[in-house]
C-alpha positions in Angstrom: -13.6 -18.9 -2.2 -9.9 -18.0 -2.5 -8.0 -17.3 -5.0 -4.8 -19.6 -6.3 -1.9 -18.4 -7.5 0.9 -19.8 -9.6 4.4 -19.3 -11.2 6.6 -21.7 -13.3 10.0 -21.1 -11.8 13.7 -22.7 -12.7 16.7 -23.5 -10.3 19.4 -20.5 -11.2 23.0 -21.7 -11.1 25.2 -18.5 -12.3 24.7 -16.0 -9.6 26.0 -11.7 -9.4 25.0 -8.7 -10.1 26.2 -9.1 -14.1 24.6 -12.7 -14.4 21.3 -11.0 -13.0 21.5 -8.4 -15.8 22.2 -10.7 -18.4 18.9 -12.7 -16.6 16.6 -10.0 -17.3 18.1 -8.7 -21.4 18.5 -12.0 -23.0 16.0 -14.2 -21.1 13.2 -11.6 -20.1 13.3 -13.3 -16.9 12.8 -11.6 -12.8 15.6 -13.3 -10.8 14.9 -14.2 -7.1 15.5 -16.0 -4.2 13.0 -18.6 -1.8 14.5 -19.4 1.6 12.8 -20.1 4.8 11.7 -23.9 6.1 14.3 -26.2 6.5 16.1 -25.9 3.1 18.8 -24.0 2.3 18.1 -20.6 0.2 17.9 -21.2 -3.5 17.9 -19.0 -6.2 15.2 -19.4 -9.0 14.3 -17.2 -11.8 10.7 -16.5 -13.6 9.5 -15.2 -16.7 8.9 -11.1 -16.5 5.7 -11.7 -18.2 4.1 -14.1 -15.3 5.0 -11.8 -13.0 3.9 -8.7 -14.2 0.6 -10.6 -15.0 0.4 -12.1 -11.4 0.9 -8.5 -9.6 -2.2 -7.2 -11.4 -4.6 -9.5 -9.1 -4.2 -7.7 -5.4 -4.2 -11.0 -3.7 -1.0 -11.9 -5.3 1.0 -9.6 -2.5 -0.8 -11.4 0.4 -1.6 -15.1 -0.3 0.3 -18.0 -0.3 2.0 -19.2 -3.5 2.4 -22.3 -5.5 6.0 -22.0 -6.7 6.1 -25.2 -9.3 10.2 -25.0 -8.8 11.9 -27.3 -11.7 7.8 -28.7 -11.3 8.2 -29.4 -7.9 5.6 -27.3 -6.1 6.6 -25.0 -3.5 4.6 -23.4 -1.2 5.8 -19.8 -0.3 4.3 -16.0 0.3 5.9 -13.0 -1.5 7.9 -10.7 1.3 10.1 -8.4 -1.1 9.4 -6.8 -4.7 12.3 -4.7 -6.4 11.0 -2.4 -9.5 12.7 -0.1 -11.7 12.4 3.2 -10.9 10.9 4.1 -13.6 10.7 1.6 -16.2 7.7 -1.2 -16.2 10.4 -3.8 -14.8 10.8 -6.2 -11.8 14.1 -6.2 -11.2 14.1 -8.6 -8.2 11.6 -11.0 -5.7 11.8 -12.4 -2.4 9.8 -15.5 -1.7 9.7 -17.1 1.9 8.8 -20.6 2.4 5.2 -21.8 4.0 6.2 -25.0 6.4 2.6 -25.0 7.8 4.2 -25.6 10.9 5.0 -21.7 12.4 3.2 -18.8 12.2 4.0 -16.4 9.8 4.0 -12.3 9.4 2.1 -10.5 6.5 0.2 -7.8 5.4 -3.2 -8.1 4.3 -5.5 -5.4 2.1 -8.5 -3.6 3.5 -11.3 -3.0 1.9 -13.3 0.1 2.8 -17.3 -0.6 1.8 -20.6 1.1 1.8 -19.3 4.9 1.8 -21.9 6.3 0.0 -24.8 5.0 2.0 -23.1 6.8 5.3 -25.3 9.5 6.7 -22.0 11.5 6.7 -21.4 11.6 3.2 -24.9 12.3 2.5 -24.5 15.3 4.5 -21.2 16.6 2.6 -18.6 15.1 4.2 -15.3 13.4 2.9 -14.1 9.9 4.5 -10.3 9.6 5.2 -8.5 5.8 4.8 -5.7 5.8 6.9 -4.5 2.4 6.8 -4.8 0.2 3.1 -3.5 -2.8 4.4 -3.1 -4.4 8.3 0.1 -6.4 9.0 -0.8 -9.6 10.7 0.4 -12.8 12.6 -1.2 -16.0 12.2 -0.9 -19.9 11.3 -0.5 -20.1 6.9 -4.4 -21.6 6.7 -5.7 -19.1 9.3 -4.1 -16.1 6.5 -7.3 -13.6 5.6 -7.6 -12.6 1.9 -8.6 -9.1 3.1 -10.3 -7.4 5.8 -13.7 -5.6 5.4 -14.5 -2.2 6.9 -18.4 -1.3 7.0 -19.1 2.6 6.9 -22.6 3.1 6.4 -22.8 4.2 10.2 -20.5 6.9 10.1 -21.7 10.5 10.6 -19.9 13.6 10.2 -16.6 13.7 12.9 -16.8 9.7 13.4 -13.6 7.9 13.4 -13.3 4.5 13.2 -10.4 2.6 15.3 -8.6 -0.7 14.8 -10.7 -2.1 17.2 -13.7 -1.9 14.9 -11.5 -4.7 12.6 -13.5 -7.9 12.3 -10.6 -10.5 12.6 -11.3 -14.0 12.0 -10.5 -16.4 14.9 -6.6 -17.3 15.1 -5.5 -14.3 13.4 -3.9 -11.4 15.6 -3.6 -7.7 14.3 0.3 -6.9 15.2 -0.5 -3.5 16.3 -3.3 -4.5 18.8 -0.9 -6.8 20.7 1.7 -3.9 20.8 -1.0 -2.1 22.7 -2.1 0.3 19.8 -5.3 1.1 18.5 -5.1 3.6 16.1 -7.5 5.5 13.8 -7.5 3.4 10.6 -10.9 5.7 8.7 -12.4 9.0 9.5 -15.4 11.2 8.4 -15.0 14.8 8.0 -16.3 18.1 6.0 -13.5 19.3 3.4 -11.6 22.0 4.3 -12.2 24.9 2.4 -9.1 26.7 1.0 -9.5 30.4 1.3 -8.2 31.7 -2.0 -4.4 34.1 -1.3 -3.9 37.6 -2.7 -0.9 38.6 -3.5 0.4 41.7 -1.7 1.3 43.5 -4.9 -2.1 42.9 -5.7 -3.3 44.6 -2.5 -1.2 47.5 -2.4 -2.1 48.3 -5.9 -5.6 48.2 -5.2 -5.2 50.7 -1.5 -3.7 53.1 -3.9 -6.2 53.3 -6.3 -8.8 54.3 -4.1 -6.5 56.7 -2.7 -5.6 55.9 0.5 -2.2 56.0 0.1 0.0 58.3 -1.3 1.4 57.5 -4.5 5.4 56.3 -4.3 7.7 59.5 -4.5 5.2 62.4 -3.7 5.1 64.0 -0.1 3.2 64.2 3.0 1.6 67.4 3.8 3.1 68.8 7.1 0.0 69.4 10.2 -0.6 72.5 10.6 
């Protein structure tokens, strides 16, 4: 059963950089835009703390939206998140429309299961995820919540291609129809890190045992 998920949003008149700061200190509010469909864009604002409680549920990034706008619902996916860089602040959202009528592009988690019954792992060996999300291209109803990857087969050296993707019908994976199949898990043993001495180290330790002269004395001439 999927998920729903819901904002409260308002109509934002004053618009600029300064108006968007005074947005986010005296109202505690994310200010954004919605466009796409057959309306014009329009910029709306939200509450910081419905948004920072919305992108805690993973499914937030990849489903569509219910947007109650001035509570008229609008139905739209999330395409572009601003944060601070390094404050717990949204400074900015993107929402894009959801017409039902054309396809639409997003990216969609992937969820790696059953790693620790693989034969692989049992024998030592460490499993690589290469891709955590898929980007894909299908109608708005046809939109996955996630994909599922099964490794219980894998043994050590197996690698796991795109390919392998269970997709469900009317959903296309954008890199399989630009003719690529790459690796998205692998299997392998952990490298071991052989441990560096440091030539100081190494030099101190030749002369100690006396194969090397110490520094300043002389090397006896042949005879």
């Amino acid at each position: 059963m999927k998920h729903t998920y819901e904002l409260s949003a308002t109509v934002r008149e004053v618009h600029g950089k300064g108006a968007s700061r005074r947005l986010r200190r005296l109202n505690d509010s994310v200010p954004a835009i919605v466009y796409g469909g057959e309306a014009e864009p329009q910029s709306i604002q939200i509450h910081h703390k419905d948004v920072l409680k919305a992108l805690q549920h993973e499914g937030f990034y990849s489903h569509i939206l219910t947007l109650h706008l001035d509570g008229k619902p609008v139905k739209a996916v999330l395409k572009d998140i601003q944060r601070h860089p390094y404050k717990p602040r949204i400074m900015h959202m993107d929402f894009q429309r959801i017409t039902g009528k054309e396809k639409i592009h997003m990216h969609v988690p992937v969820h790696y299961i059953n790693e620790e019954k693989s034969q692989g792992v049992k024998d030592g060996g460490v499993i690589s995820h290469y891709h955590k999300e898929l980007e894909v291209v299908c109608m708005p109803d046809k939109l996955p919540e996630f994909f599922e990857v099964d490794l219980s087969n894998l043994n050590i050296g197996d690698v796991v291609h795109l390919k392998a993707v269970k997709v469900p019908k009317g959903v296309e994976l954008v890199l399989l129809n630009q003719g690529e199949d790459p690796a998205i898990a692998a299997i392998h043993m952990p490298r071991v890190v052989e441990e560096e001495v440091a030539p100081a180290a190494v030099e101190a330790e030749v002369v100690a045992e006396g194969e090397t002269p110490a520094e300043g004395s002389e090397t006896p001439a042949a005879e």
